[in-house]
N, C-alpha and C positions, 0 to 999 in steps of 0.2 A: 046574203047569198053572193050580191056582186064581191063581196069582199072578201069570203073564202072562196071563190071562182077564181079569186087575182092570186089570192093564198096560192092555189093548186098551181096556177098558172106558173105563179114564182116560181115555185119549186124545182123543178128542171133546171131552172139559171142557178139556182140556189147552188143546187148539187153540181151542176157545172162547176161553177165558183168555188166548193170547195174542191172539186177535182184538181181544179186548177192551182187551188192553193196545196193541194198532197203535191202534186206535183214539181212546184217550185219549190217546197220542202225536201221534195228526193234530190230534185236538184242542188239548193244552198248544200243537203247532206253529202250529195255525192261531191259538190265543188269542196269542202272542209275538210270531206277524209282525202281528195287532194291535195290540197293545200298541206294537210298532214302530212299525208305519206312527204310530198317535197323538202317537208322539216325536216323530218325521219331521212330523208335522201342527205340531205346538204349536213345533217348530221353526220350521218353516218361517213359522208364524205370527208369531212373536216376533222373527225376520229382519225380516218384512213392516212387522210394529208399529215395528222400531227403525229403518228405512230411512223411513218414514211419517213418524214421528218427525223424524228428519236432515232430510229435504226441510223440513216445514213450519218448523223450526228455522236452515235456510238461507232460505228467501225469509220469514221474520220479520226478518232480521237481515240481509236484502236492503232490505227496505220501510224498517226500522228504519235502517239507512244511509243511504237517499233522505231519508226524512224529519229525520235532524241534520243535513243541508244545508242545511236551511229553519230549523228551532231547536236549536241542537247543547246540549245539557243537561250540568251541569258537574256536578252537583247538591250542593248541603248543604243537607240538610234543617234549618229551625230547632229547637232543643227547645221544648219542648210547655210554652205558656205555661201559669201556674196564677191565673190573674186570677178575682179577689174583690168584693163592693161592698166600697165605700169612703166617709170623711165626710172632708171636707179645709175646711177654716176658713181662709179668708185677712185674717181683720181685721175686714172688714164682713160678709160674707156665708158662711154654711155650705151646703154641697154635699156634696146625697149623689148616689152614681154607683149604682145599683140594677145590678149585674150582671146578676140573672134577665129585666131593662127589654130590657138591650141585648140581650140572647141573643134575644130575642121578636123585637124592631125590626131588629134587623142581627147577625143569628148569622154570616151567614160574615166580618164585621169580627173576631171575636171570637174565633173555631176559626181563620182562614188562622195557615197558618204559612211565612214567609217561603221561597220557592224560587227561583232565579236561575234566568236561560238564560241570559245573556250578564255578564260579568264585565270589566272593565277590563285595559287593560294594567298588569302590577302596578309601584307607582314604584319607582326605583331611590333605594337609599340615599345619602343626599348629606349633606352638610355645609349646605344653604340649610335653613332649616325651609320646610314645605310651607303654603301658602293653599289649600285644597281650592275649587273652584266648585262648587260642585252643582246643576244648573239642573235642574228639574221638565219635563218634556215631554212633550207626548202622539205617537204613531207617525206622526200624518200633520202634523206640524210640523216637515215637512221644511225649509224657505225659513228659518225663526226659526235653527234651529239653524246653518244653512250660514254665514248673517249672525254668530250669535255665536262660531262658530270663527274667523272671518275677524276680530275687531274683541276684546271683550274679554276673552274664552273661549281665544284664542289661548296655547298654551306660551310662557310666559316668564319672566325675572327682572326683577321687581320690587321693588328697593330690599332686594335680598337675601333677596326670599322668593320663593320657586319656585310658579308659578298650575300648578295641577293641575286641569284641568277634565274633568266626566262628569255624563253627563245619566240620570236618571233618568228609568224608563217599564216603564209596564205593558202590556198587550196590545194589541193593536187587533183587532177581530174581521173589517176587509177586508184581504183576504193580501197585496193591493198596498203597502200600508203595513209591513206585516213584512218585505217584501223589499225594501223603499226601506232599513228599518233594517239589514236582515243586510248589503247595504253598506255602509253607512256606517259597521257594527262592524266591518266586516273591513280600511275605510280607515283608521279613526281606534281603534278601541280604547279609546272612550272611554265606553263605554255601560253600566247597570247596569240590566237589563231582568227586570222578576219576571215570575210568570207568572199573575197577576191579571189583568182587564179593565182598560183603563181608564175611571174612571168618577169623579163628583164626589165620592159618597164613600170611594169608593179610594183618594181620596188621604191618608187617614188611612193606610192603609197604606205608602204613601212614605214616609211620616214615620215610620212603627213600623220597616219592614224596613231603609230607610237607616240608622238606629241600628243596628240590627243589623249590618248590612255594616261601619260604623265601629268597632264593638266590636270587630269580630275580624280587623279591619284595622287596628291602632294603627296602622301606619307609614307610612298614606296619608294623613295629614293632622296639619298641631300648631294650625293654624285653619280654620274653614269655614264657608263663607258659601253659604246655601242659599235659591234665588229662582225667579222663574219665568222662562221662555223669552220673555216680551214685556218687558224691561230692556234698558234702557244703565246698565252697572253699569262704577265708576271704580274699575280696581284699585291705583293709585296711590293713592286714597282710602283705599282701606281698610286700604292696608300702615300707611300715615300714621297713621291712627287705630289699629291695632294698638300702634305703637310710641310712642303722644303718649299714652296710655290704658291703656296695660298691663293690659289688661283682666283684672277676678278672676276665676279659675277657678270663681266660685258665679255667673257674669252670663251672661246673652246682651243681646244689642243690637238694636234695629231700632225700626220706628215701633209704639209702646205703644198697644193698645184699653184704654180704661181702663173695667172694668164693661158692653162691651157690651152692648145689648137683644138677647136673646132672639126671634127671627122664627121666629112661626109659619106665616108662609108663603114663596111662590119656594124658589129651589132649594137656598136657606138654612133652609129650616124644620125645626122640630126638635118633634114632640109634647110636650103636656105632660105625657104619662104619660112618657114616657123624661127630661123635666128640668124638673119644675116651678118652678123656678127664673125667676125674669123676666130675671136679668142673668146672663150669663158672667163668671168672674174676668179678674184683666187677661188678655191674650196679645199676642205681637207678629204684625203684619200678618206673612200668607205670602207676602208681594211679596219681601221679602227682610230678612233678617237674619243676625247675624254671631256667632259664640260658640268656645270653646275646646276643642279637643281633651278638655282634662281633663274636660268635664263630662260626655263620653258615656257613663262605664259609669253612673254613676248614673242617667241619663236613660233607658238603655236598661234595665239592675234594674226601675226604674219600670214600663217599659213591660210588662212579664210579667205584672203582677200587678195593675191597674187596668184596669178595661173601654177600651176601645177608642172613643173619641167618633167622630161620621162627620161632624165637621167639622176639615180638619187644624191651622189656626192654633189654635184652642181647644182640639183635643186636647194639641197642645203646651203649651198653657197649663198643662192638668189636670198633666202631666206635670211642668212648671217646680212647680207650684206644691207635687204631691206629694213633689218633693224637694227641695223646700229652697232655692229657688234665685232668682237675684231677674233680675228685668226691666229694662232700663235703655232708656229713648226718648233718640234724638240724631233731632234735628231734618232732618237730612240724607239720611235713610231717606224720599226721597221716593216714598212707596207711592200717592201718587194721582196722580201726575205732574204733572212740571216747565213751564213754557215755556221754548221754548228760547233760552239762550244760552251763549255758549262757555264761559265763565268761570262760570258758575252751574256748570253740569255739569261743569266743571274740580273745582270745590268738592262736588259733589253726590258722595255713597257711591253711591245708586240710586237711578233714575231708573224710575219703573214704567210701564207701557201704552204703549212706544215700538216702531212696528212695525217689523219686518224690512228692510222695503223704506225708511226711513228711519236705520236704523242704522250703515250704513256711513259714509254722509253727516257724520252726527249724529259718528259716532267718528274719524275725519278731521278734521272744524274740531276737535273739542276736544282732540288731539293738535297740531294748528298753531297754538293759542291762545295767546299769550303773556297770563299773568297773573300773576298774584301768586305764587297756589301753581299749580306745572305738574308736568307727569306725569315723572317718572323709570322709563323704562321701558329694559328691554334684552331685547330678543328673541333667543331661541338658533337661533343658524344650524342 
């Protein structure tokens, strides 16, 4: 009796007990469909984030599509110059190039590192050696270029050297001019367009990144002749003088500054904390000049590791002069321009400051000129 007495007695605790265990069971249940639902949440959210994700990952690379219609990016990035001062002695005059001058005065000459958006059609390997053209051009020099494709920029064989022409250019900041050039890349394939501004001292970078382009292109060129977009330039000339000259691999050719002054003012000025210098070593005019294949890797070596001048005839100079290399003046490099007559310009390598709307003219009579020396030209059907 005492012991179903205790029975009975239990029994209230009993059922307590398991009250209390339903009810930590409603509990554990209710914490679990918590826990649940928070799966379901952080789920549902990380669905959310990677569908978020995908959208904005598709209309990036929607826009990102729209916009390589306008400049389609090929890209090689340059390696990261390591450029130093320097003292360079050419006989009469010592020059120092104060790197810390240049970083102060024209830091982005100094950091750019060359990048492309439009790249040439690449040449095909042939048995002619190649005359490379390189003409300098700004984006809204439309009318110049159309004229020198038509006349002496034209693909041809001359005297058994193949003309390979491309124009070099940097930005232009109205978009009217970028889309005159995205056609005319897409017609001709002749274009090497970085992604600088164009500007007067930019063109020190034409000068740096075309080296570069040549470096790692040996088989676009075994000569090349580099000038500006306002020439009548004689490629009959220069084959002639190629093959009559054999020019050394330590030369370039064109019209010699010998010792220019130093301009402290117009758009030629140069401070005299960045070159106190009064005179520049030689350099040849950037109207045009002629040089070899062989000379590029050293010209471009150079280029890595001496400041960047922001005038480009004189930087080339700094450049010739850091390597070693010598300057040759021929008379015929007419950099301040000709008068005209047929047989002069028959004889003439370049002709400088000849405009567009006079070029065609001008390359016509001196194609039907009978002279002494005439042009041996064969143009490829």
């Amino acid at each position: 009796m005492k012991n179903e007495d205790t029975g009975l007695q239990s029994l209230p605790g009993l059922l307590k007990l398991q009250a209390t265990a339903v009810q930590g069971t409603r509990q554990q249940v209710q914490a679990g469909s918590g826990q649940l639902r928070s799966i379901m949440s952080s789920r549902i959210v990380v669905r959310f984030h990677t569908l978020l994700f995908l959208g904005v990952f598709v209309l990036l690379s929607i826009v990102g599509l729209k916009l390589s219609f306008k400049i389609p990016v090929f890209l090689k990035m340059s390696p990261e110059p390591k450029r130093q001062s320097v003292t360079l002695d050419d006989g009469v005059h010592v020059y120092h190039l104060n790197f810390s001058r240049f970083q102060e005065e024209f830091p982005y000459l100094q950091s750019y590192r060359c990048s492309l958006l439009y790249t040439p059609q690449p040449e095909d390997l042939g048995l002619s050696p190649i005359l490379l053209l390189a003409i300098k051009s700004h984006p809204r020099s439309t009318s110049r270029r159309a004229a020198i494709r038509e006349t002496w920029a034209k693909q041809a064989e001359v005297m058994g050297y193949r003309l390979r022409p491309v124009f070099l250019m940097g930005l232009s900041d109205r978009e009217q001019h970028m889309e005159i050039v995205k056609v005319e890349e897409e017609a001709y394939r002749d274009i090497l367009l970085w992604d600088f501004t164009e500007g007067h001292h930019n063109l020190s970078l034409k000068e740096r990144c075309f080296l570069e382009w040549l470096h790692d292109n040996p088989q676009e060129a075994n000569f090349i002749f580099k000038g500006d977009d306002d020439l009548f330039v004689n490629p009959s000339s220069l084959v002639r003088y190629i093959n009559e000259n054999a020019p050394s691999p330590f030369q370039l050719h064109g019209a010699l500054q010998r010792h220019s002054v130093v301009l402290r003012y117009s758009k030629y000025k140069i401070s005299y904390t960045l070159f106190p210098n009064a005179k520049y070593p030689y350099f040849l005019s950037g109207g045009g000049f002629l040089f070899s294949a062989a000379l590029v890797r050293s010209l471009y070596q150079t280029s890595l590791r001496i400041p960047v001048f922001p005038l480009d005839d004189v930087y080339l100079g700094f450049l010739c002069l850091a390597s070693n290399l010598t300057l040759r003046h021929n008379n015929l490099f007419y950099v301040f321009g000709l008068k005209f007559d047929p047989c002069n310009y028959q004889r003439a390598l370049v002709v400088h400051r000849v405009e567009s709307e006079n070029l065609l003219q001008i390359w016509n009579q001196v194609q039907e000129a009978h002279c002494l020396t005439g042009p041996n030209i064969k143009f490829w059907g």
